[in-house]
N, C-alpha and C positions, 0 to 999 in steps of 0.2 A: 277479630274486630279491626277495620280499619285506623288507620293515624287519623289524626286529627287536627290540624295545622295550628298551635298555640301562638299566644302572643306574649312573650316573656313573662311581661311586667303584671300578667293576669295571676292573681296568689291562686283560684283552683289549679293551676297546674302542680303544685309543689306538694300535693296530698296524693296523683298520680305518681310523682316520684319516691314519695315517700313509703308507697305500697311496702307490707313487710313483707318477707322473700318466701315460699310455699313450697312442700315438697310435692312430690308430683301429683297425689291423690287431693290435693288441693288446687290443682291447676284453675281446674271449671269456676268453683267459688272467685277466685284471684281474678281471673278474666272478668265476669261478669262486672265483678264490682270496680274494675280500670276502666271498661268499657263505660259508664256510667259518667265516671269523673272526666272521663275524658271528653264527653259529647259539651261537658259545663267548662272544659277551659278555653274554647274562644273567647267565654261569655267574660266581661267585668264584676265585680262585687254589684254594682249596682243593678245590672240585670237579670241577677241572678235573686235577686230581691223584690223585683215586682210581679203584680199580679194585674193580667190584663184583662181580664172577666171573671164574673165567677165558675163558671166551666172549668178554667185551667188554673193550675198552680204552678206557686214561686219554683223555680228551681231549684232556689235553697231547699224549699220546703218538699222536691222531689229527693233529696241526699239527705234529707235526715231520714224522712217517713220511711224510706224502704233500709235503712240501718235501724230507726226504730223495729221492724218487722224481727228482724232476726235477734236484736235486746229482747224484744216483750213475746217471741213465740219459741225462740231458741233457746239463749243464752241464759235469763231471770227462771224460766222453770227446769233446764236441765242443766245448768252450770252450774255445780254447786261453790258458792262463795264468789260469785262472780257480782262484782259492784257496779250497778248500773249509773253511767256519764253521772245523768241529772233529772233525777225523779220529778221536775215538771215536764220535761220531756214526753213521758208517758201521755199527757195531755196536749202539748202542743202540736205533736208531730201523729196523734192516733188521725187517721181517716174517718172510717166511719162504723168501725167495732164496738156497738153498745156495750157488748158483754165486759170487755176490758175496762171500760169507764168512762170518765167524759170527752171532750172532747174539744177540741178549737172551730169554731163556726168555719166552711170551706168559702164562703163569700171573703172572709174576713184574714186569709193566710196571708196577703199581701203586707197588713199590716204589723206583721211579728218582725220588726225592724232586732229586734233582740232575741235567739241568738243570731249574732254576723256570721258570715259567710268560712271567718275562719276556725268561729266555735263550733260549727257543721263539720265541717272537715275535718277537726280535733274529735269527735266523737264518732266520725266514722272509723278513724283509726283509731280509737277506743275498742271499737266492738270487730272490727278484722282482727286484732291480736288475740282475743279471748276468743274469737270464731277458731283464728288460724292453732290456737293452744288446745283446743277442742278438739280440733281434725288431725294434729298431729299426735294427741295422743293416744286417740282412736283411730284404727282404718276406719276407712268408709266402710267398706265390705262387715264391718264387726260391731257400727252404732247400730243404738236400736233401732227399731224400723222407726217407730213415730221420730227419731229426731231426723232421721236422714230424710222422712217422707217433707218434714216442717221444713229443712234445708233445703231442697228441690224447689218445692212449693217457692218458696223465699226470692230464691234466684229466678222464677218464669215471672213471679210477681214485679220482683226489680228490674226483668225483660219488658216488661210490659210498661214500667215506668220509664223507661230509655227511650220507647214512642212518645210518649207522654210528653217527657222533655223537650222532643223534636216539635212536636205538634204543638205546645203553650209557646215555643220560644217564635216559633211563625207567628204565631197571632198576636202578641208581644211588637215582635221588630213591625207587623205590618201596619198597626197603633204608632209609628213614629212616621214623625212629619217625613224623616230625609228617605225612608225605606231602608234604613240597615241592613246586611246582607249578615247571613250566621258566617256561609262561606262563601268567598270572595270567586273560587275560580268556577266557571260554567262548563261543564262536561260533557254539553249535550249538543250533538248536529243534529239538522232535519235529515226525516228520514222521509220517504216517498209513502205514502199512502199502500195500506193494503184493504184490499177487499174482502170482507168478514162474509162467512159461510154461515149458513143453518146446519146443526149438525143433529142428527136423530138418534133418540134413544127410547127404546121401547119399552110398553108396559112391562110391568113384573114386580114380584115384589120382592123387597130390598131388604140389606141392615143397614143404619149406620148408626152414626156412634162410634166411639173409641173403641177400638180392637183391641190394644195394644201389640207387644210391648211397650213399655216406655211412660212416660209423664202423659197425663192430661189432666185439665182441673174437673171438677167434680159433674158440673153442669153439661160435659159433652159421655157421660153416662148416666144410665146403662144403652148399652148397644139395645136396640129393638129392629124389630122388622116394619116398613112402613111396603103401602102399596100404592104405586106410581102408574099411571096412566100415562101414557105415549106421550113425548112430547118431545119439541126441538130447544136447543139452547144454541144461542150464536159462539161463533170460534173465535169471535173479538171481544174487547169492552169497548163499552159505549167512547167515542172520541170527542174529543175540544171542539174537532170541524163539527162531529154530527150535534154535539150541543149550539155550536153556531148555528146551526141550519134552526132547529126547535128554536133559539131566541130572535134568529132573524123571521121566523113563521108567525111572530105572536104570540109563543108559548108563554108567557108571564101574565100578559094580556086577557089570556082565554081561559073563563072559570071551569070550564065545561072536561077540562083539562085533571083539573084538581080535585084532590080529596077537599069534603069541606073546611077539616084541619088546619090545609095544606093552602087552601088559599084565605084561609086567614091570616097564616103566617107570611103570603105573599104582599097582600093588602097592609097587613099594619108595620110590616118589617121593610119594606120597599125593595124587594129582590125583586130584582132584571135578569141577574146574572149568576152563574158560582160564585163563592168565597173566594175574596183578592182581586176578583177582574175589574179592572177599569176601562173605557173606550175613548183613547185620542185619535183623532181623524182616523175615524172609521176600522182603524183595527183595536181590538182587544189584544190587552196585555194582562199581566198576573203577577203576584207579589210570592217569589218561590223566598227558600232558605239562600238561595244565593241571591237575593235582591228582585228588582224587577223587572221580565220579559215580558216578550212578545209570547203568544199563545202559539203553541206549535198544534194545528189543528189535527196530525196524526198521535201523539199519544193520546193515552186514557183521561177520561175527564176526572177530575176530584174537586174537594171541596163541596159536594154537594150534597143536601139531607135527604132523608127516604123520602118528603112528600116531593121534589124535585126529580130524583130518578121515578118516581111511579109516575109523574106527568108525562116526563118524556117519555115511557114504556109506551103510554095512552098514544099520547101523539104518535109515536111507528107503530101504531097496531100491533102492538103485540104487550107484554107483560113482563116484570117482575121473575126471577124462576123463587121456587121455594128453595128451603134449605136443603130439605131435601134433595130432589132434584139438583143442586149445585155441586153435592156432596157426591152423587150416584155419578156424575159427570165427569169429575175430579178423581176420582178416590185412585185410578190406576197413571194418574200423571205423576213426573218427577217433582218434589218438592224444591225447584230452582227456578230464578227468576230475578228481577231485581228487589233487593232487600235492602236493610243500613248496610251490610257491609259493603254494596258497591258504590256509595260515597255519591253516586249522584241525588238522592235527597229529593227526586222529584220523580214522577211518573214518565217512564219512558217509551218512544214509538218502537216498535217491534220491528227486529231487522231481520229475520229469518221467514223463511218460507216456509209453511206449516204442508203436513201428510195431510190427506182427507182423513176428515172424522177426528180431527186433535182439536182440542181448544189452546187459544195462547193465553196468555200474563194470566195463568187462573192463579199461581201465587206470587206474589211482590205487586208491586207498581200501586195498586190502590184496592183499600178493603169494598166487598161487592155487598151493594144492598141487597137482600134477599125480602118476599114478601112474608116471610112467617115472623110471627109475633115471636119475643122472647118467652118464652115458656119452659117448662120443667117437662123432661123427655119423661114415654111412661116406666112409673118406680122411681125418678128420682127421690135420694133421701140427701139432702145437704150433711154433708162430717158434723160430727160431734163438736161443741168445744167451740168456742172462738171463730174458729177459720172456717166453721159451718156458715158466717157471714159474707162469706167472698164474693159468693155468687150467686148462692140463691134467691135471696132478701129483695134483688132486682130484677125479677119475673114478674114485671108485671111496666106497660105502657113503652115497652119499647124492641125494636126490630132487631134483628140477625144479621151480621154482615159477615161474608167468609173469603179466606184468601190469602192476608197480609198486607201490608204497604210497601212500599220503599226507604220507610220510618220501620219496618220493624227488625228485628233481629231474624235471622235465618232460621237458627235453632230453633226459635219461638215457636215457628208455625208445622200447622200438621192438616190434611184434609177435613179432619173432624173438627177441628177450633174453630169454636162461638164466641162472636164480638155482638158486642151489642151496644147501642147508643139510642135514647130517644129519638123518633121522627126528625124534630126539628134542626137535631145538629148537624153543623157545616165544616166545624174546624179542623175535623179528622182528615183523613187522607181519602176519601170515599169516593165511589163512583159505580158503575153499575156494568151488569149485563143482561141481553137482552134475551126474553125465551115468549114461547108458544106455544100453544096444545097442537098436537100433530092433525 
């Protein structure tokens, strides 16, 4: 995981140093959870404390909830004699697990001024020593299966909040007057324009699905077979420039464009533009993690929701690809690209020259809208238990995106991983690519 550039006097750094020390079969756990603390110590106590819509949460309230995960799925049913921080906890920092109990309203996380930011960090290293006493007294190789599967599970969960953090703390700094910057240095030249190919892939039918080996969460099984009709998928993602051309066309303007949805959300929300763009004399700028730029019209566009990418499909004649299809595209590319660890934090222009028939940024740089609804693949059965609420429970009113961001972790992502957000959201890292029937 990349450094992080601290600022002394910021108290989350001292909960990073204070990590207790792991022997080797503990590395992965140890990592993931620095890597966490560590994206929260630019931040002050105080920004680590608000809540800037109800869509995202506190930060604070990202460092307990995913130390709550492994207290209430780990540690309370298989640690025997293990005393839990502080049994309101259970309730403050649950998400959204009926089965476990109640719950703190998610509009309302902003306002848990109590616990501070250094009672959070106290209970994180609460529950790393009873983790780390767990794993050193057991190998990995010798826990049971259900604690080691809960432990895995745990840490792609806390992967998944480590975007999360990135994504709320943008929309946070972009809510302030002066535009705060998370990270101060800009890492990115322009790069030259490249010219996006149709690439073809023929009928036939397919699997996908999780193969394995390895981790994935419940929802990207069972593997099935689907059947695919001919079709081309482009070699780029959609760009800032080609989103220019669509807002300099009308496109916001033109219903005819829109799902009806999609332009309701245009009408009563007043989008012109992606998430963060502003326009001073005639060019478009953007409010990145490192403050605010100018719009580099070669990388991938983001910030934008499904009814926004399916207008723009409309306007170039052409569509949406399915999940499928995105997947059948994918599935023999290298998982490399730009992720969090390469610290630029924003979507980047493509500097290599692609072979015929490659697609580029299909992982990093920005998650792709796909047109398939979220749904339960066929045979899905959500797990038994508690953690049967992770993923299924939210099949129902909202799209597929696949890929990864530049907010996510590397490890995180795999061909088969399903993201999903309702239509209307912008705040993520999103953007699209474009396909065709052959």
């Amino acid at each position: 995981m990349r450094e992080v550039s601290v600022d002394p006097q910021h108290d989350s750094t001292r909960a990073v140093q204070a990590a207790p020390a792991s022997p080797a079969h503990d590395a992965r756990y140890l990592a993931v959870r620095q890597a966490t603390q560590a994206l929260a110590a630019p931040l002050s106590a105080e920004d680590c404390a608000i809540q800037s819509m109800p869509d995202a949460s506190p930060v604070k309230w990202h460092l307990a909830h995913t130390t709550w995960f492994f207290e209430t799925f780990v540690l309370a049913p298989h640690r025997p004699g293990y005393r839990c921080f502080d049994p309101a906890y259970r309730v403050l920092f649950n998400s959204y697990y009926n089965t476990v109990g109640d719950k703190h309203p998610r509009p309302e996380r902003g306002l848990l001024s109590r616990p501070g930011l250094e009672e959070v960090l106290a209970y994180r290293r609460h529950v790393d020593e009873a983790m780390f006493a767990m794993l050193s007294e057991t190998p990995s190789a010798a826990l049971p299966a259900e604690v080691a599967s809960l432990i895995e599970l745990g840490l792609h969960h806390e992967q998944q909040h480590q975007e999360l953090i990135l994504t709320d703390v943008k929309h946070l700094l972009s809510r302030h007057p002066q535009k705060p910057a998370y990270q101060k240095q800009w890492p990115l030249t322009p790069i030259r324009a490249r010219t996006p190919r149709w690439i073809d892939i023929g009928q036939g039918l397919h699997e996908i699905g999780h193969a394995g080996p390895g981790f994935c969460f419940d929802n990207e099984t069972p593997r099935h077979r689907v059947w695919l009709d001919a079709f081309q998928i482009a070699s780029h993602p959609v760009t800032h420039g080609d989103f220019i051309a669509f807002i300099n066309d009308g496109g916001y303007q033109r219903p005819e464009l829109w799902l009806s949805a999609g332009w309701d959300a245009v009408t009563a929300r007043g989008w012109q533009a992606p998430a963060y763009w502003t326009q001073r004399d005639s060019q478009w700028h953007a409010f990145t993690l490192h403050g605010e730029v100018p719009v580099d019209p070669n990388a991938p566009v983001c910030h934008i929701s499904f009814f926004e990418a399916d207008a723009f499909a409309r306007w170039a004649d052409a569509r949406l690809p399915t999940e499928a299809e995105w997947e059948i595209a994918t599935r023999d590319l290298p998982l490399s690209g730009n992720f969090l660890e390469s610290g630029a934090l924003h979507p980047l222009a493509l500097r290599e020259t692609l072979a015929d028939g490659q697609l580029a940024q299909a992982f990093g740089d920005v998650w792709e809208w796909t047109r398939s609804d979220y749904g339960p693949y066929p045979g899905f059965r959500p797990a038994a238990g508690a953690v049967g609420e992770y993923n299924g429970k939210f099949m129902c009113g909202q799209y597929v995106l696949r890929g990864g961001s530049c907010a996510t972790p590397a490890s995180h992502i795999r061909a088969s991983y399903r993201n999903f957000f309702p239509p209307d959201a912008r705040w993520q890292f999103s953007g699209l690519r474009l396909a065709r029937d052959a």
